[in-house]
DOFI-995271 format. One line per field, with one value per residue: residue in three letters; x, y, z of N, C-alpha, C, O in turn; residue number from 0. Coordinates in steps of 0.05 Angstrom, whole numbers, m for minus. Example, Ala and Ser with C-alpha at 12.3 -4.5 7.8 and 13.67 -1.06 7.14 Angstrom:
residuo: c(Ala, Ser)
nx: c(264, 257)
ny: c(m114, m45)
nz: c(156, 142)
cax: c(246, 273)
cay: c(m90, m21)
caz: c(156, 143)
cx: c(264, 258)
cy: c(m66, 1)
cz: c(156, 157)
ox: c(285, 268)
oy: c(m66, 23)
oz: c(169, 161)
num: c(0, 1)
//
This chain:
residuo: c(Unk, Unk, Unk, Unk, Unk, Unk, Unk, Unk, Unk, Unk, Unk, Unk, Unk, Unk, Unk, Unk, Unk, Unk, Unk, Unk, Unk, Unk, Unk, Unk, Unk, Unk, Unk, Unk, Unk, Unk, Unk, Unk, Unk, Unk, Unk, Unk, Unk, Unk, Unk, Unk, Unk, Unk, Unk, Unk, Unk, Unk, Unk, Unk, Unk, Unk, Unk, Unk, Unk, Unk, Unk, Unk, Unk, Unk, Unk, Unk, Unk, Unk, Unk, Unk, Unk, Unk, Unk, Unk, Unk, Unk, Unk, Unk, Unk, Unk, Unk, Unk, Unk, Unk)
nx: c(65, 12, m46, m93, m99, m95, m136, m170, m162, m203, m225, m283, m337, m383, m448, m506, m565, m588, m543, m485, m431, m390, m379, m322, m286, m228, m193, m144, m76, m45, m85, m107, m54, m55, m100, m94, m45, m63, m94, m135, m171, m184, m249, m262, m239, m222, m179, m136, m180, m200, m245, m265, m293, m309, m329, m377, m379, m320, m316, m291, m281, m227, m236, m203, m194, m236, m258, m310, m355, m378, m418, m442, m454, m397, m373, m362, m298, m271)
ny: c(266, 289, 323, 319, 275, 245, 251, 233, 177, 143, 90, 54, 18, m24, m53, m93, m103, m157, m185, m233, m216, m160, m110, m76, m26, m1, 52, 59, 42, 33, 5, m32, m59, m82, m113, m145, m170, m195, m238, m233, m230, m199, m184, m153, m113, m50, m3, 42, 17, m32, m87, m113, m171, m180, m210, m185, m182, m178, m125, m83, m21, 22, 56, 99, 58, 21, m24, m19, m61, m48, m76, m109, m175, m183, m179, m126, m94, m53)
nz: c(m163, m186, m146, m172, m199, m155, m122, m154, m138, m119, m57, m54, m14, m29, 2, 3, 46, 29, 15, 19, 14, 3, m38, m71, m89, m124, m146, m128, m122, m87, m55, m78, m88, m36, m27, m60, m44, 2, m23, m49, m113, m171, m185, m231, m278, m302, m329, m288, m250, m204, m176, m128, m87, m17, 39, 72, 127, 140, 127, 169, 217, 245, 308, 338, 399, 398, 360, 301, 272, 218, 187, 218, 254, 284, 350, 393, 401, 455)
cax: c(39, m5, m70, m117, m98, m87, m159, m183, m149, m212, m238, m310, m346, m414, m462, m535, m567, m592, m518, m457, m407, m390, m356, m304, m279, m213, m166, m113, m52, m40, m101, m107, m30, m65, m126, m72, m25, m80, m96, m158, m168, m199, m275, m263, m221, m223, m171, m139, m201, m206, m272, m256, m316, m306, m355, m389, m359, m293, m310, m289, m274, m218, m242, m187, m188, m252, m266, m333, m359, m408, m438, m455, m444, m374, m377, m346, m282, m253)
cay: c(262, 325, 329, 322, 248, 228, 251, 212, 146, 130, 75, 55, m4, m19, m74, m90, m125, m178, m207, m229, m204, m133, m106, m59, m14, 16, 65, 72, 24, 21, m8, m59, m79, m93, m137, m173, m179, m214, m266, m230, m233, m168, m195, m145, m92, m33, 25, 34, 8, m52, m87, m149, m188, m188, m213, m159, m187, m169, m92, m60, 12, 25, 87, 95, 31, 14, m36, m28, m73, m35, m95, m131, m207, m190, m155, m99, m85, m37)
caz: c(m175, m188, m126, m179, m207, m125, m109, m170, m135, m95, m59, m51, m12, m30, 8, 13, 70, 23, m2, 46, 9, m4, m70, m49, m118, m124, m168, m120, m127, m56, m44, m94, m78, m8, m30, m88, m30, 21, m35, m67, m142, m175, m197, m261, m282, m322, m336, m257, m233, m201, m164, m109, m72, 4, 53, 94, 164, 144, 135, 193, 228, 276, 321, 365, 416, 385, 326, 288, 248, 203, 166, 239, 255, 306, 375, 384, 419, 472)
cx: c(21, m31, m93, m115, m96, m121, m176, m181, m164, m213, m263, m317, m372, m429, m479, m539, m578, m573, m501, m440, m410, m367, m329, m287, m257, m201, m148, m100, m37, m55, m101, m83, m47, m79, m112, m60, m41, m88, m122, m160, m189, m228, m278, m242, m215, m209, m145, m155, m197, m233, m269, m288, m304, m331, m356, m373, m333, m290, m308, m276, m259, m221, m233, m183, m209, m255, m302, m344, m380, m426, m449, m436, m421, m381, m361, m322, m273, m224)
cy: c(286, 309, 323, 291, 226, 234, 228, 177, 142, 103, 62, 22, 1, m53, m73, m114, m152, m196, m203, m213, m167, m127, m77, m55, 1, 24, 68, 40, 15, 6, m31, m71, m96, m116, m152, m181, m210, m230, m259, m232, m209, m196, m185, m119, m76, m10, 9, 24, m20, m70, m118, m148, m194, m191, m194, m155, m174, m139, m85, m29, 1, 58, 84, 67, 13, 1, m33, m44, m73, m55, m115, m157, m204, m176, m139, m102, m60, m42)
cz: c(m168, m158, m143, m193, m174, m122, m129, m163, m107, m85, m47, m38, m10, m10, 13, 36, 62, 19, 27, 38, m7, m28, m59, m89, m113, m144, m156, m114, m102, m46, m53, m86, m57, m16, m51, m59, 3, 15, m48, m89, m150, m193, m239, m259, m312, m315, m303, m242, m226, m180, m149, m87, m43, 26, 73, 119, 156, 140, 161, 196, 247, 283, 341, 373, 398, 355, 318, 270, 240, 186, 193, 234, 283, 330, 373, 408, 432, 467)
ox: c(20, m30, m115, m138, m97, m131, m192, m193, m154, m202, m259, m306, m383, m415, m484, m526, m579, m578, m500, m432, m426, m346, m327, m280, m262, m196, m130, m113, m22, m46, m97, m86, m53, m70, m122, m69, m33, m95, m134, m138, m207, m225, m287, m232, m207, m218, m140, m148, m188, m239, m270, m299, m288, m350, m338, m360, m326, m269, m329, m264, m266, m213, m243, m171, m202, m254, m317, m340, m399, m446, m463, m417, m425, m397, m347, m327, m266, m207)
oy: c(298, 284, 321, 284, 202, 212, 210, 158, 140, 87, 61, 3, 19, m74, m55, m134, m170, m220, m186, m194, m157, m137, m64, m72, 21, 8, 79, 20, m4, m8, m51, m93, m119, m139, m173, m202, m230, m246, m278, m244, m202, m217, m196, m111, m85, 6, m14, 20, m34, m53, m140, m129, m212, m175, m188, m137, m155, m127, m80, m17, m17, 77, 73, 51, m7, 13, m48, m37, m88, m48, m135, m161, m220, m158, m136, m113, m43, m31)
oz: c(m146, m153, m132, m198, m171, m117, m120, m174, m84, m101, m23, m48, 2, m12, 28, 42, 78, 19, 45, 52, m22, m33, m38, m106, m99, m161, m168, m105, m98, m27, m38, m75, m61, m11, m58, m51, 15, 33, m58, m93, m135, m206, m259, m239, m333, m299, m297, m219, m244, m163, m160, m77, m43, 27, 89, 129, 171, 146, 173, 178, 263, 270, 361, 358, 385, 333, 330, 247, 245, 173, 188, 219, 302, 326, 354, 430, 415, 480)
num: c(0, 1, 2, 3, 4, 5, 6, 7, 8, 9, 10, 11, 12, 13, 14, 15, 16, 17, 18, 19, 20, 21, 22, 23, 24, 25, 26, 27, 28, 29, 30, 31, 32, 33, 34, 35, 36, 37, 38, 39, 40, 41, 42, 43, 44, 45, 46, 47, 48, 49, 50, 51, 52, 53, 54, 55, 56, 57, 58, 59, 60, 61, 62, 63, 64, 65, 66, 67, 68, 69, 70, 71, 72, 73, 74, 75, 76, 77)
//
């Protein structure tokens, strides 16, 4: 696969502090497998695109040892 159809296979999470859940947008086929394979259902879908509803809590960061959880609600771990 050419570098310039792989960079096009982003994926984006958006959330405001008014809603729980966060929209989380992908073109890449690895990702979506992931969120089909965890029992998500795409909200809409257009082209490669696809657009799944996850609630905020479950975005997280691993930094190193460290989990973040950039939308708040969990503690953090060491």
């Amino acid at each position: 696969m050419s570098d310039a159809k792989r960079i096009e296979q982003e994926t984006v999470i958006l959330w405001n502090e008014a809603e729980a859940d966060a929209t989380v947008y992908t073109a890449s086929p690895l990702v979506k497998a992931r969120l089909l394979k965890a029992g998500l259902k795409p909200e809409r879908e257009k082209g490669s695109g696809a657009w799944f509803r996850v609630p905020r809590k479950a975005v997280r960061l691993r930094v190193g040892r460290a989990t973040v959880y950039i939308a708040g609600g969990q503690k953090q771990k060491a």
